[in-house]
N, C-alpha and C positions, 0 to 999 in steps of 0.2 A: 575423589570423594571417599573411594573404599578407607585410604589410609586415614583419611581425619576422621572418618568413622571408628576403623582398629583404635586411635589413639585416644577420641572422645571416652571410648571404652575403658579404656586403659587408667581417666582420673579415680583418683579418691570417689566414693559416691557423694562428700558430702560438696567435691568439686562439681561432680557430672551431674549432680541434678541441682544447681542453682546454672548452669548451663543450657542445657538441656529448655527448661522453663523459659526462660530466658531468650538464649540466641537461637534454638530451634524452635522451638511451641511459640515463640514469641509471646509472653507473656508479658505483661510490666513488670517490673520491680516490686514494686509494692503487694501485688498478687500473690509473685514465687516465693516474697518471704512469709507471707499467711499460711502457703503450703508447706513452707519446709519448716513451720516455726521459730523462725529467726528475726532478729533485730536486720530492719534494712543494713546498716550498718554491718550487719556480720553476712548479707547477702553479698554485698560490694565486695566486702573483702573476700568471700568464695569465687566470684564474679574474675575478678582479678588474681587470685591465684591458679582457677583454670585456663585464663587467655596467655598467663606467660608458662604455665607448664606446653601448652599446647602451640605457642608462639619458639618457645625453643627447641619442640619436636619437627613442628612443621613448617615452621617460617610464619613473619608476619603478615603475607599476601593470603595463607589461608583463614588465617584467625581473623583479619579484615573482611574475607570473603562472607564468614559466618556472620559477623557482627551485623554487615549490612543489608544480612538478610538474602540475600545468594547463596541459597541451600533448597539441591534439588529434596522434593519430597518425600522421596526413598527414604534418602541420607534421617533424614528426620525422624522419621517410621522405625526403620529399624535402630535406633542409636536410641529413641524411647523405649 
């Protein structure tokens, strides 16, 4: 987890916080684009260009890990 934490870190901010919102805070969709002021639409696409930056740093098994929500709390905490 430390490493997908280093590399969460590592997006663009406008990747790691439609992320963040999202696969960590678990937010909906429709909420994190209210916070970040985007068009869903321009959510999706931040959405998906942080799971393939982070799917070809860390392989698909971790990006799936996040997705479905198998993210200890820590990891969460500090990557906010």
């Amino acid at each position: 987890w430390a490493h997908l934490d280093r590399e969460v870190g590592k997006l663009p901010a406008r990747y790691r916080e439609a992320f963040v919102l999202c696969h960590l805070e678990g937010r909906p969709h429709e909420a994190a684009a209210r916070v970040l002021g985007c068009p869903l639409g321009t959510l999706h696409s931040r959405l998906a260009r942080a799971k393939k930056h982070l799917r070809d740093r860390l392989g698909p098994a971790a990006v799936g890990a996040v997705a479905a929500g198998n993210v200890p709390g820590a990891l969460a905490r500090n990557t906010v």
